[in-house]
C-alpha positions in Angstrom: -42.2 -31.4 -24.7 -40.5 -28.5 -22.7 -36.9 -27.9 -23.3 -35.1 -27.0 -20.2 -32.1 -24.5 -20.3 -29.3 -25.8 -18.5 -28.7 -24.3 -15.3 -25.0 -23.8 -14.2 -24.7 -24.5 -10.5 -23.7 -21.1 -8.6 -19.7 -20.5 -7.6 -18.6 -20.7 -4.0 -16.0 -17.2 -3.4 -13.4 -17.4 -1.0 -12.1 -13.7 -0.6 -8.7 -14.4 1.1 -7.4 -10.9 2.6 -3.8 -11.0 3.2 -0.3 -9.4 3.2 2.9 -11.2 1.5 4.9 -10.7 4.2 2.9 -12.5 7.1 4.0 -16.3 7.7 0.7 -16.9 8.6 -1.3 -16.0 5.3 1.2 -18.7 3.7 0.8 -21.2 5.9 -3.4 -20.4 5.6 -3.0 -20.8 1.8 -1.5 -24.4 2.2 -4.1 -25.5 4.7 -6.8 -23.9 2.3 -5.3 -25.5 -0.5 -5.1 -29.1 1.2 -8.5 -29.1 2.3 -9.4 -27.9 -1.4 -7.5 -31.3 -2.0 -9.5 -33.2 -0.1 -12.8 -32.1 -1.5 -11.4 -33.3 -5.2 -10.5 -29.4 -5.9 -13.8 -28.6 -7.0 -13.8 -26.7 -10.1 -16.7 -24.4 -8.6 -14.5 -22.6 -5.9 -13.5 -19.5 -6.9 -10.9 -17.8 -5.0 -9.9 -14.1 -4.9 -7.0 -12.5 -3.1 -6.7 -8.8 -1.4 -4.6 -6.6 0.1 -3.6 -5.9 3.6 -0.6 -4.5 5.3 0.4 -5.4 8.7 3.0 -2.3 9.1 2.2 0.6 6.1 5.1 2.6 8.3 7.9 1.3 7.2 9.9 3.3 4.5 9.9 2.1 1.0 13.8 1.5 1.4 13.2 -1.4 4.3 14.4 -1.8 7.9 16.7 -4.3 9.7 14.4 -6.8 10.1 16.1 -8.3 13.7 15.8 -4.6 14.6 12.5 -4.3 13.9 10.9 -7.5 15.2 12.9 -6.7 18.5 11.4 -3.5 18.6 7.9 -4.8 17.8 7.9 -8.4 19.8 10.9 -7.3 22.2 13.4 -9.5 23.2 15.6 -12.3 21.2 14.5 -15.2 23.2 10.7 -14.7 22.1 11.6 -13.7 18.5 13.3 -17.6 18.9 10.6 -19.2 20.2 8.1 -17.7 17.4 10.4 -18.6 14.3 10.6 -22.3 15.9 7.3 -22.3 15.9 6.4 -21.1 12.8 8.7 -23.8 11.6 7.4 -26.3 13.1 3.9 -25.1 11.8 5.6 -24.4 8.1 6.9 -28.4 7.8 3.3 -29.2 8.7 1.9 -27.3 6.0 4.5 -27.9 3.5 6.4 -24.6 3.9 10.0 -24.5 4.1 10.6 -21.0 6.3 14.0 -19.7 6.2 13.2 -17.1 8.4 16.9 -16.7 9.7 18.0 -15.9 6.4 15.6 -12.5 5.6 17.7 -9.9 6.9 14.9 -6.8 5.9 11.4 -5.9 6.5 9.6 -4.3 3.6 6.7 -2.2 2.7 4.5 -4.0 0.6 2.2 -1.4 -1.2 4.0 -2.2 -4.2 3.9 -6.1 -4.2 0.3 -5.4 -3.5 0.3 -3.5 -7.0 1.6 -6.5 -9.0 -0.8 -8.6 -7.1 -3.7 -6.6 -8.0 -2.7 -6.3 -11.6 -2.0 -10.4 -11.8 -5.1 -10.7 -10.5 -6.7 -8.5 -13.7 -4.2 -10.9 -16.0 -5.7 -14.2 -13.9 -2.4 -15.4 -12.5 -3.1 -13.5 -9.0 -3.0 -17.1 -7.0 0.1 -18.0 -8.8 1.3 -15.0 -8.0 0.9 -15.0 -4.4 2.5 -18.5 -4.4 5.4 -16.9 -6.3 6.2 -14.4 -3.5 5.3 -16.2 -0.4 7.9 -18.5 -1.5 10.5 -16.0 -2.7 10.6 -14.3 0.8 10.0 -17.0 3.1 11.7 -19.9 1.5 14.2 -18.5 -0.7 14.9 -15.1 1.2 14.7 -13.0 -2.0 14.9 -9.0 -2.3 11.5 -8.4 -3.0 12.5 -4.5 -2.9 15.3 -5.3 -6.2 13.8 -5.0 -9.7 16.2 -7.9 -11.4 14.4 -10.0 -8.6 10.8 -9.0 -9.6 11.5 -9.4 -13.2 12.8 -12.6 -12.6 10.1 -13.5 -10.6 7.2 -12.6 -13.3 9.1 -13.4 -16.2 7.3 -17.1 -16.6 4.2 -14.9 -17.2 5.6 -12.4 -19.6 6.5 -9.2 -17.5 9.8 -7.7 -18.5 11.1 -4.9 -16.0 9.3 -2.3 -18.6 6.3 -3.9 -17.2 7.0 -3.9 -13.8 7.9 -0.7 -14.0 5.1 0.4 -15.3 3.0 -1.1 -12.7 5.1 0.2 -9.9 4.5 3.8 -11.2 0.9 3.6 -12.2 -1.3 5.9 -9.8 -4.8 4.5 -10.6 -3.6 0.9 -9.5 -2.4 2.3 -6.3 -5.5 3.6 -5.6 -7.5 0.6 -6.2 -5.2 -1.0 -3.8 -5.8 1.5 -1.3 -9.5 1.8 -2.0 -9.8 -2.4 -1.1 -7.5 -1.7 1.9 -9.4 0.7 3.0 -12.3 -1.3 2.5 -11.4 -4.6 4.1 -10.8 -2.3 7.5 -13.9 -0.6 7.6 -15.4 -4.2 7.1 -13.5 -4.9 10.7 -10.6 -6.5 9.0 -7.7 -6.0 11.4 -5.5 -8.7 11.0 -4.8 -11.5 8.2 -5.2 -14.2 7.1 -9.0 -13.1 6.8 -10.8 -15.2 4.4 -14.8 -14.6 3.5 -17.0 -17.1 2.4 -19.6 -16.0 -0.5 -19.3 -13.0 1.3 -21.2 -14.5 4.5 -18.8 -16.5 6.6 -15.5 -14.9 8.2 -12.7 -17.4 9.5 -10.1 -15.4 10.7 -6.3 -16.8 11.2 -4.9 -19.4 9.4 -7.2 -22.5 10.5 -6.8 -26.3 9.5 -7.7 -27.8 6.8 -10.5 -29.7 8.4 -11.8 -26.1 9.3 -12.0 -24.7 5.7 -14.0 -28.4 4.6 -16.8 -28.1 7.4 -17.0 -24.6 6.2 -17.6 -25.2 2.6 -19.6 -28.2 3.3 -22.1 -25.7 5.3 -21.7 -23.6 2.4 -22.3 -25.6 -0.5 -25.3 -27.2 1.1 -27.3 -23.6 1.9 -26.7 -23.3 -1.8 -28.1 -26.4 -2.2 -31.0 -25.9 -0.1 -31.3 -22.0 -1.7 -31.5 -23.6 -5.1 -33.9 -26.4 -4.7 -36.3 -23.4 -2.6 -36.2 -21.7 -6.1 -37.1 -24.4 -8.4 -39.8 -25.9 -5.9 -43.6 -24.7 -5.8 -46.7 -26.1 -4.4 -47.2 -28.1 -7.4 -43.9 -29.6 -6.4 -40.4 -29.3 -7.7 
């Protein structure tokens, strides 16, 4: 009698390119993560997280933030009309947005740091959840270090750390390397997520979006799989 090696069925990848400061990306996270619900949160979905920044331009120091959304959207009666609706959309998805409350707009090349080197430390997903919140819900100074260290302290970082993130050249060049990379792949605005690096759904789609998708997904695997193990003496 033949043994037979167990085979271990193939991982779904959902690159998810994004920026910590976009409403949108936190508000695709939620819907991603509630359609991941519904599906049982299958434990062969692995998800990782890139960089993207909607505005590299704006000094490491920060900008009025009602300054600058006036000078990117114009006027104070659309500016309104977008944070109602992003509130609206946030209490859907289970976001409390406070968008009132942040008073700066940031550069977020250095976030994107920590990010990358959570992701290395696998807490990246945590991590992401850990800022979205802090800015939008809880209108934290993402720029202060005593925030940061606060922030990562649950996973061990101490401002030494953080610091030492913050400085290190070789993990800002990785970062700009997968920026870089994402926008010659046609990447121009986030939430972007990629689907075992086949699908694109751009924009922070419902839930029942992201469990068609997989669903197509998971059954090409399917159908991939059972082509490998079947010959014309049968399968």
């Amino acid at each position: 009698m033949q043994m037979l090696n167990k085979i271990e069925s193939p991982k779904i990848t959902i690159d998810i390119v994004s920026d910590v400061v976009c409403p949108w990306c936190y508000v695709g996270k939620k819907r991603l993560e509630a359609a991941l619900a519904e599906l049982g949160n299958p434990d062969d979905i692995e998800i990782n997280w890139h960089p993207f920044q909607l505005d590299p331009t704006i000094p490491e120091e920060g900008m009025d933030r009602k300054k600058y959304f006036i000078k990117k959207f114009g006027d104070e009666g659309r500016i309104r009309q977008m944070s109602e609706h992003l509130t609206q959309v946030g209490e859907e998805a289970g976001i409390t947005f406070k968008l009132d409350e942040i008073t700066e707009a940031i550069n977020t090349f250095s976030l994107h740091k920590l990010l990358h080197q959570a992701g290395l430390e696998g807490f990246q997903s945590e991590a992401e959840e850990i800022l979205f919140k802090a800015y939008f819900t809880d209108a934290k100074d993402l720029k202060s270090m005593p925030v940061l260290v606060e922030l990562f302290a649950p996973f061990g970082w101490d401002e030494v750390k953080i610091t030492g993130i913050l400085a290190d050249d070789a993990i800002g060049y990785q970062v700009r390397q997968e920026i870089n990379h994402f926008q010659q792949m046609g990447v121009s605005g986030v939430p972007f997520f990629i689907l075992n690096n086949k699908y694109g759904l751009s924009g922070a789609q419902p839930a029942e979006v992201f469990v068609q998708a997989l669903g197509t997904v998971r059954d090409e695997m399917i159908q991939a799989r059972q082509g490998e193990v079947c010959g014309p003496e049968g399968c």
